[in-house]
C-alpha positions as CSV (number, residue, x, y, z in Angstrom):
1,X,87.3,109.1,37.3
2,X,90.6,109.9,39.1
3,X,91.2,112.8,36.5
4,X,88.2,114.7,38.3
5,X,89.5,114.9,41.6
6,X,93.2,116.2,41.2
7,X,94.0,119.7,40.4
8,X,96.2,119.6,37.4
9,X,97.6,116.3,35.3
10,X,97.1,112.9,36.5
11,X,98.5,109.9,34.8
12,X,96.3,107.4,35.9
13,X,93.3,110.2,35.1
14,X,91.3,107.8,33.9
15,X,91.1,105.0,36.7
16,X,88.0,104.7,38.5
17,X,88.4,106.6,41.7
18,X,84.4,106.5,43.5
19,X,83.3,109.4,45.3
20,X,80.7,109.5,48.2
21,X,78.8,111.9,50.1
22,X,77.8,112.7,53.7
23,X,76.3,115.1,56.3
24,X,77.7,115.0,59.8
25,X,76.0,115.1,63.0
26,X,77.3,116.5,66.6
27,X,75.9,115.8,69.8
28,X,76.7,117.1,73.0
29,X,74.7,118.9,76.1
30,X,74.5,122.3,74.2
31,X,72.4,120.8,71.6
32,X,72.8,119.0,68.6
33,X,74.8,120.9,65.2
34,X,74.0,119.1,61.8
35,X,77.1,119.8,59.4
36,X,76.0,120.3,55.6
37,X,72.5,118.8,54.5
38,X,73.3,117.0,51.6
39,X,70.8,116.8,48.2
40,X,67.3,115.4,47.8
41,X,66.4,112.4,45.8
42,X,65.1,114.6,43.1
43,X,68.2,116.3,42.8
44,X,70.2,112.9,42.3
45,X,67.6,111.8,39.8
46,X,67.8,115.0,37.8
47,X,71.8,115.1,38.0
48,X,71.9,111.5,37.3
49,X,74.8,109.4,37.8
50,X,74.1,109.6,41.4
51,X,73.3,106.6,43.6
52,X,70.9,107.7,46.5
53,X,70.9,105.7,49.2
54,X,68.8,107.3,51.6
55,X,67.6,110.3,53.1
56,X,69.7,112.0,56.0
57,X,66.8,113.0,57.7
58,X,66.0,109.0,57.9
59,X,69.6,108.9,59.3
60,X,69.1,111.0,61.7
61,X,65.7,109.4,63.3
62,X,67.8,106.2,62.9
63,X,70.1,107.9,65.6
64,X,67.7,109.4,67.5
65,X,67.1,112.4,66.2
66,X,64.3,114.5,65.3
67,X,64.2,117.4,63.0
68,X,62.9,119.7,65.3
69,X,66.1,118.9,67.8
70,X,68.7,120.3,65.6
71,X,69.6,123.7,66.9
72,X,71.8,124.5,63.8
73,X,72.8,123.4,60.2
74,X,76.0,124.7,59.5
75,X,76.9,124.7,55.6
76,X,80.4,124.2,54.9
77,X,79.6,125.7,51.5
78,X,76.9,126.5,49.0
79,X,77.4,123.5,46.6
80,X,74.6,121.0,45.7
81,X,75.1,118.8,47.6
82,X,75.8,120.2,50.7
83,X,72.2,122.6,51.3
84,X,69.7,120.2,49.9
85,X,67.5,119.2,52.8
86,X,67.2,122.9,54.4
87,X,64.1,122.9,54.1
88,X,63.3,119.2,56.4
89,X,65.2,121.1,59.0
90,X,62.7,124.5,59.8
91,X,63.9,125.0,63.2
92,X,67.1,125.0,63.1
93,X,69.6,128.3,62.5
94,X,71.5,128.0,59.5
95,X,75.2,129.0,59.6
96,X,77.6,129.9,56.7
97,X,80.0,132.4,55.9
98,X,78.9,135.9,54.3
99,X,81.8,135.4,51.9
100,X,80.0,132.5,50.3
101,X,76.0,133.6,49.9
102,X,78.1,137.1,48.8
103,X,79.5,134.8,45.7
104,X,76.2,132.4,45.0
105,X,74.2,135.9,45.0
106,X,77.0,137.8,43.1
107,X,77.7,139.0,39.6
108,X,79.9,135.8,39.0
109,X,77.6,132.9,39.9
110,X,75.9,132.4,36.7
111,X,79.4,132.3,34.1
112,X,80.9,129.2,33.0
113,X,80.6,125.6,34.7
114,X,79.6,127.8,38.2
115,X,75.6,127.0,37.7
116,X,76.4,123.2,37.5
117,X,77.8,123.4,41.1
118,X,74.5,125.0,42.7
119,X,71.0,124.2,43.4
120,X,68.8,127.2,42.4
121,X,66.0,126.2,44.5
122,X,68.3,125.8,47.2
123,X,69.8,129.4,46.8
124,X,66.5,131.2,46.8
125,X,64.9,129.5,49.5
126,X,68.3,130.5,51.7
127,X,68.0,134.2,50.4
128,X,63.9,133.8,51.6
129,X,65.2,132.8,54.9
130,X,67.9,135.3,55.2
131,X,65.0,137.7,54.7
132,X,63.5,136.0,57.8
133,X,66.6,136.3,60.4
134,X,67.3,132.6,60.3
135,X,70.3,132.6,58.2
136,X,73.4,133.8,60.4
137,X,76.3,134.9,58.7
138,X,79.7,135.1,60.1
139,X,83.1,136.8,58.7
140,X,85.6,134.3,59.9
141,X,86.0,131.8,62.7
142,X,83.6,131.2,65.5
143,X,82.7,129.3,68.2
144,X,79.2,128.0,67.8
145,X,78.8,126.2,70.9
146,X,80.6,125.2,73.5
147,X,83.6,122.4,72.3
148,X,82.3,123.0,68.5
149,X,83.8,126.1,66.1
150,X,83.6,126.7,62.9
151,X,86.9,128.0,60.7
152,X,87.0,130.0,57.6
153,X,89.4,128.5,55.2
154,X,88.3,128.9,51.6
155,X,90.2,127.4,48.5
156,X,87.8,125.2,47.2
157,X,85.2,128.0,47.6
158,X,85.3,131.9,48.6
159,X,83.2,131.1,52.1
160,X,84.3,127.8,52.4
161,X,84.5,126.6,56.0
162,X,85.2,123.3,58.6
163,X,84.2,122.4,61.5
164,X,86.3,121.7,64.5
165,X,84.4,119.3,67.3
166,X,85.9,118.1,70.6
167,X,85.9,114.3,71.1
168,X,86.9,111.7,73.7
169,X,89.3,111.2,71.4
170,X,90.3,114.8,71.2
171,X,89.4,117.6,68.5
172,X,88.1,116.4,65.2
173,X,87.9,118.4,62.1
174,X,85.0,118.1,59.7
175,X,87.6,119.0,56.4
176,X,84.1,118.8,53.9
177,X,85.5,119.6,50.7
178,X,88.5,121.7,52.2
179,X,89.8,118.1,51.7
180,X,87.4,115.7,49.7
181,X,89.5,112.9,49.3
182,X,92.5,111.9,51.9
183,X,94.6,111.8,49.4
184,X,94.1,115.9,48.6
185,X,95.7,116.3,52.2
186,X,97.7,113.8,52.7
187,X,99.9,114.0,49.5
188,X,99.3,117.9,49.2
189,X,97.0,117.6,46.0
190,X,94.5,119.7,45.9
191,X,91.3,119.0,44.1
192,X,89.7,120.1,41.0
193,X,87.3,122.3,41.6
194,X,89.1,125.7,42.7
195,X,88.1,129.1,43.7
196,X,92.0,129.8,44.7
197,X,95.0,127.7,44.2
198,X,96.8,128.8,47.7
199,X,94.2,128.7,49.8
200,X,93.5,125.5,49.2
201,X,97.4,124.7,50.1
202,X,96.6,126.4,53.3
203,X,93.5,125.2,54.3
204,X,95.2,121.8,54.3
205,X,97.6,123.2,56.9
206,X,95.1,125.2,58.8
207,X,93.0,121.4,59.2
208,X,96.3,119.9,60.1
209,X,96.8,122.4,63.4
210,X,93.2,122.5,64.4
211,X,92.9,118.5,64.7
212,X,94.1,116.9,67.7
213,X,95.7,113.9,65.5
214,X,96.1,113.3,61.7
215,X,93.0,110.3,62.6
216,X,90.5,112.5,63.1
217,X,90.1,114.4,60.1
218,X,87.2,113.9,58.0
219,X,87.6,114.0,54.5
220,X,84.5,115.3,52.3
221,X,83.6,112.7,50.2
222,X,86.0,109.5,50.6
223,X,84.9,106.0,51.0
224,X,87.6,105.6,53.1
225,X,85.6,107.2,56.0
226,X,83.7,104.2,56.1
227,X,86.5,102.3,57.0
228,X,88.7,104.6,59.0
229,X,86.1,105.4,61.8
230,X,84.0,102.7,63.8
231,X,80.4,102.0,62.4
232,X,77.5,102.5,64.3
233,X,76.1,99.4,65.0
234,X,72.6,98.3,62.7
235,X,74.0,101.4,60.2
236,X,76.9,99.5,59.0
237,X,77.7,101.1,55.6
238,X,76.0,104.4,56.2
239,X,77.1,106.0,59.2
240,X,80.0,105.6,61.4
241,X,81.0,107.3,65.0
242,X,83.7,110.3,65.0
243,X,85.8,110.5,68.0
């Protein structure tokens, strides 16, 4: 319902207002960057009221790409849905901000609705792989690789972070849930879930600089994506081309 995805009252609260939910892949010459990983059929199952529709490891072989050629998985944040297939990915380098396994690990992660918003299993398999020297963990922006950087914004989490990738089109900015719906940004509504109020008000200015063009920014979790960037052709309604 609309209610859920506007901080503070809605009128219309109670219209339908559908959310979806993506992973994002980059390509280029310095290797290949997988942003967020999504959540496992089990998880969906268990949450209910989730509609899986496939697997973004089966989305990736449908582009072209193994598992074993992603270099790095970088998650925007620690929510559900964002570090579910970790684990399909071994070789890859996964890359979040301190700020955020600092709250997930923290004396604050188990009060009040925060539990609902995490994967356990997730969490302690990233802490066994920090233990291992996979997980890097940066304290701010950072260029990752050549034409792609990652930008610490939080608001809708304490680590939260986009990505910023250069296009043909020019630079595009993976919002995530900085932004989950185009109308957060556009009509300077934040969404419901907050860690702090302000910083959500300025990561929706700090996305505005860091994109070349008000098209390419990538909301979160809107449908709309679907229809604002160009499908790839025989993945029509699952994945589209940025850029």
């Amino acid at each position: 319902m609309r209610g859920e995805h506007f901080y503070g009252h809605d009128p219309g609260a109670l219209d339908p207002f559908p959310i979806d939910y993506y992973v994002w892949v980059a390509v280029g010459e310095a290797g290949v960057v997988l942003v967020d990983a999504g959540f496992t059929r089990q998880t969906a199952e268990r949450r209910g009221d989730r509609h899986y529709l496939r697997s973004p490891v089966d989305t990736l072989a449908a582009l072209g790409v193994a598992p074993a050629q992603v270099g790095h998985v970088v998650l925007t944040h620690l929510h559900y849905d964002h570090t579910g297939h970790l684990r399909d990915l071994p070789a890859a380098r996964i890359v979040l901000q301190r700020a955020e396994l600092a709250f997930w690990t923290g004396p604050h992660a188990h009060r009040g609705a925060y539990p609902h918003l995490a994967e356990p299993d997730d969490l302690a398999y990233l802490v066994r792989e920090n233990l291992t020297g996979r997980v890097r963990q940066l304290d701010g922006d950072h260029e990752l690789l050549p034409g792609l950087s990652v930008h610490h914004v939080g608001g809708h989490t304490p680590g939260m972070q986009v990505v910023r990738v250069r296009t043909a089109r020019g630079d595009a900015v993976v919002a995530s849930d900085a932004s989950h719906f185009y109308a957060n940004i556009e009509a300077d509504r934040p969404y419901g879930i907050v860690d702090h109020l302000p910083a959500m008000y300025d990561a929706f200015d700090r996305v505005r600089a860091l994109a070349g063009s008000p098209e390419l920014i990538v909301a979160g979790h809107d449908p709309l994506v679907l229809e604002r960037f160009p499908a790839v052709p025989g993945l029509e309604g699952y994945a589209v081309r940025i850029g």
